[in-house]
C-alpha positions in Angstrom: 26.9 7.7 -0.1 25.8 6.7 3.0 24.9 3.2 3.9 21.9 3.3 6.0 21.3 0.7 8.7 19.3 -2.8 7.2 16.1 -3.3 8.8 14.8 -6.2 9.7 12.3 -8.1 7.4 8.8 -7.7 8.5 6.7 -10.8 9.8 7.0 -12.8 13.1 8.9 -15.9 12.3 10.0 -18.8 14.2 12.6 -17.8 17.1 15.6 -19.2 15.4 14.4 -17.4 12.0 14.2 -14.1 14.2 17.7 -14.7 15.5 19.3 -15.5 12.7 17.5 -11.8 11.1 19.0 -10.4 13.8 22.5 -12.0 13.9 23.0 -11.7 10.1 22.2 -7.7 10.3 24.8 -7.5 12.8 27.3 -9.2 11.3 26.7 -7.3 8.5 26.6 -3.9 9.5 29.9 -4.7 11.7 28.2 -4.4 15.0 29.2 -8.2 15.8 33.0 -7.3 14.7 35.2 -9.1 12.2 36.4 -12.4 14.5 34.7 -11.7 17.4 33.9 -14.5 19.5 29.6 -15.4 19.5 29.1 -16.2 22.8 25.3 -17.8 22.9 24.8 -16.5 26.9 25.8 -12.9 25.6 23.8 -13.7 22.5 21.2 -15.0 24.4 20.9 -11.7 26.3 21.2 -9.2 23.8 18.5 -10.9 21.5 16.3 -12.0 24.5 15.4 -15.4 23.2 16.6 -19.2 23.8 20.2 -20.6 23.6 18.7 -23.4 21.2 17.4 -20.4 18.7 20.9 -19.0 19.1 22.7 -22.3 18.1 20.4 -22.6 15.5 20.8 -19.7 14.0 24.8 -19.6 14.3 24.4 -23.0 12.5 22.5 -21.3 9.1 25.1 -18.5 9.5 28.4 -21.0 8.8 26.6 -22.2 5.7 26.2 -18.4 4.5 29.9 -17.6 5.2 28.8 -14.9 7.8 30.0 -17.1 11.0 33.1 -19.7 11.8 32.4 -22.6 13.7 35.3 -23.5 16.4 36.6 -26.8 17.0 35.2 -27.3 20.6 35.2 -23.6 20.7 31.9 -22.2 20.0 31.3 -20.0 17.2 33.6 -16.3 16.0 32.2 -13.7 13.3 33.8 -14.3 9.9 37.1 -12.5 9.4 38.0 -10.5 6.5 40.7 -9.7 3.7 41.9 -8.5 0.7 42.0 -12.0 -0.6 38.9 -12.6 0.9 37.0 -9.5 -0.4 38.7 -10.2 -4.0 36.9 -14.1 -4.4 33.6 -12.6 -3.2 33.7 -10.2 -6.1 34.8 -12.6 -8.9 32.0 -15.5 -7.7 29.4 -12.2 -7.6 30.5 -11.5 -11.2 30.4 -14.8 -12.2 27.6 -15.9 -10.8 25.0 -13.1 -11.5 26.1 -12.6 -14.6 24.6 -16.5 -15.5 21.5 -15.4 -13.5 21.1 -11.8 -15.0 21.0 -13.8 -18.5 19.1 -16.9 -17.8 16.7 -13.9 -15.8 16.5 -12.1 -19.1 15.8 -15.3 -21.5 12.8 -16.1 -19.3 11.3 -12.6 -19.3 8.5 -12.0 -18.9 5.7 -8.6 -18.3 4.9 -9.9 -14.4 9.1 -10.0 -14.1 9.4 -6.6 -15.6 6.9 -4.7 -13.4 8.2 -6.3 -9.9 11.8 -5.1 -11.7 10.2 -1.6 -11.9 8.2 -1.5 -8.9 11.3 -2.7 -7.0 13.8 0.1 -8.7 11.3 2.6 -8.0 11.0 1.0 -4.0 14.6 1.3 -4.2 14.7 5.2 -5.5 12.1 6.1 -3.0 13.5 5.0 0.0 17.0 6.7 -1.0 15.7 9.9 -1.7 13.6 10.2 1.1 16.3 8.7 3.9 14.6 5.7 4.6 16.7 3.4 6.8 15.6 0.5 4.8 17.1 2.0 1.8 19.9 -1.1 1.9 16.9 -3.6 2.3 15.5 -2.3 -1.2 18.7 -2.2 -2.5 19.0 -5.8 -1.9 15.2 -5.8 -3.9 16.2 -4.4 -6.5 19.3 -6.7 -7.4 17.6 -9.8 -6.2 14.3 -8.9 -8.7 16.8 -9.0 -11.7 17.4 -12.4 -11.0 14.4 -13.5 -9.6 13.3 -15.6 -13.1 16.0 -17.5 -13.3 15.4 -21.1 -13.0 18.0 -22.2 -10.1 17.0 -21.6 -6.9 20.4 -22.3 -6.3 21.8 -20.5 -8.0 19.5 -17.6 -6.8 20.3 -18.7 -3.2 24.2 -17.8 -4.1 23.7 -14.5 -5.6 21.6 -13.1 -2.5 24.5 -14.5 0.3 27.6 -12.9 -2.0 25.6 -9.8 -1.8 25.7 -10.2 1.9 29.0 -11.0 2.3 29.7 -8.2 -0.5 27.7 -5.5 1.7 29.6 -6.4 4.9 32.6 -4.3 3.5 30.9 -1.5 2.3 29.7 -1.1 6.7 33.4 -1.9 7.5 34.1 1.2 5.4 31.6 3.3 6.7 32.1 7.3 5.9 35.7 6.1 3.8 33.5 4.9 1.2 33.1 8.0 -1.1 31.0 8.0 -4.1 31.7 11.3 -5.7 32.9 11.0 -8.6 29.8 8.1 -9.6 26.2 8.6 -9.8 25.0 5.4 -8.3 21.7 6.8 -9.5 22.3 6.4 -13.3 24.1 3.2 -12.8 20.9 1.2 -11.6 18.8 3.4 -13.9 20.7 2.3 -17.1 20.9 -1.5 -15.8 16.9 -1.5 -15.4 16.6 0.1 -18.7 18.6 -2.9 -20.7 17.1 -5.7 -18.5 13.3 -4.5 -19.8 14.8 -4.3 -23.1 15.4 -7.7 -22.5 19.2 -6.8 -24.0 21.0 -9.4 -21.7 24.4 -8.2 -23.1 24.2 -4.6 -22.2 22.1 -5.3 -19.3 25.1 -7.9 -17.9 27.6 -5.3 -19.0 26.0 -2.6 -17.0 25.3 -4.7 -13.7 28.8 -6.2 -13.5 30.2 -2.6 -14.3 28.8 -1.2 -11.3 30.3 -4.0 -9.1 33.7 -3.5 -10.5 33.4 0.3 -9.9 32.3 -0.3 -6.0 34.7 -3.0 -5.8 37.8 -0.4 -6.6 36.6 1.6 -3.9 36.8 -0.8 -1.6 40.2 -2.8 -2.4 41.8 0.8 -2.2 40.4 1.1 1.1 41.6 -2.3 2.2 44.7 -1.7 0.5 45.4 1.2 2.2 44.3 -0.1 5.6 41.5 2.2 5.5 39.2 -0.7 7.1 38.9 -0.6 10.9 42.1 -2.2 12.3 40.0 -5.6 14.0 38.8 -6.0 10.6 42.1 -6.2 8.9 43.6 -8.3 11.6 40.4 -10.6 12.0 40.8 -9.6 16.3 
């Protein structure tokens, strides 16, 4: 499958909210490179806003696991690992799996239709190209959860997803999805969540992060990743 390019979220913003749009999609999508060194002047010039937006930003980022800051040494990218890669997926696992239930126990018909509207958003955009096919990917998984009651808890689910997504870019065209059909797999999880069947529903979601996760430990296992990420340069 290919991974098309995240868009940025519509609606003006404040400057640092703008930069730190910007700066997470980079990091993200590998363009700011596992490690690399942020420097805010470069930054500053590439985005075409303020320093203080930039240091803002770069701030929000460290909370969200995306960006390192340096002891009197500015900020770097997040590096990444096996090890690394491995946590994300366990805490992903864990922690949606609470959210997919307590979203399920609290079900109700407004919950279902943004569920549908946002699987059908989702199925749209992929069959028709759409560059912001990953943006409604995101939708999708983040509507599932969307009633339950931690915002929290919410909050966690939608930065592992980020940090989960990083590795699928740093894969790029290794990433082969041949043998799945991606298609089913969200179709059967939106089926058990509106039958409010938590147990299948939880079974489904977490099985189709286990299945993308083997793909990419291979990958990382077999130093498929681009060399500055495995070494962090």
């Amino acid at each position: 499958m290919k991974i098309a390019e995240i868009e940025p979220r519509k609606g003006e913003g404040s400057a640092t909210q703008q930069a730190y749009e910007a700066l997470r999609r980079m990091i993200v999508t590998g363009d700011l490179k596992p490690g690399e060194k942020l420097k805010i002047d470069g930054l500053r010039q590439r985005l075409d806003t303020g320093a203080s937006p930039i240091r803002e930003a770069l701030s929000l980022l460290v909370s969200d696991n995306l960006v390192e800051r340096l002891d009197q040494r500015g900020f770097r990218t997040a590096e990444v690992s096996a090890e690394n890669f491995d946590e994300i997926l366990m805490l992903r696992c864990t922690l949606e799996d609470l959210a997919l239930r307590a979203s399920i126990a609290a079900a109700d018909d407004r919950w279902e239709e943004n569920v549908v509207l946002a699987h059908h958003r989702m199925q749209r955009a992929r069959d028709a190209g759409d560059p912001a096919f990953e943006d409604r990917h995101k939708d999708f998984h983040m509507a599932l959860l969307a009633n339950a009651p931690s915002p929290i808890l919410r909050k966690f689910c939608s930065q592992l997803y980020d940090l989960n997504i990083r590795y699928r870019y740093l894969a790029g065209s290794g990433l082969d999805y041949k043998k799945r059909d991606v298609v089913d797999e969200h179709a059967g999880i939106l089926a058990a969540a509106v039958a409010r069947d938590a147990d299948l529903a939880s079974e489904r979601l977490l099985a189709h992060y286990r299945r993308t996760g083997a793909f990419l430990a291979g990958l990382i296992g077999n130093g498929t990743l681009p060399a500055a990420a495995q070494a962090g340069a």
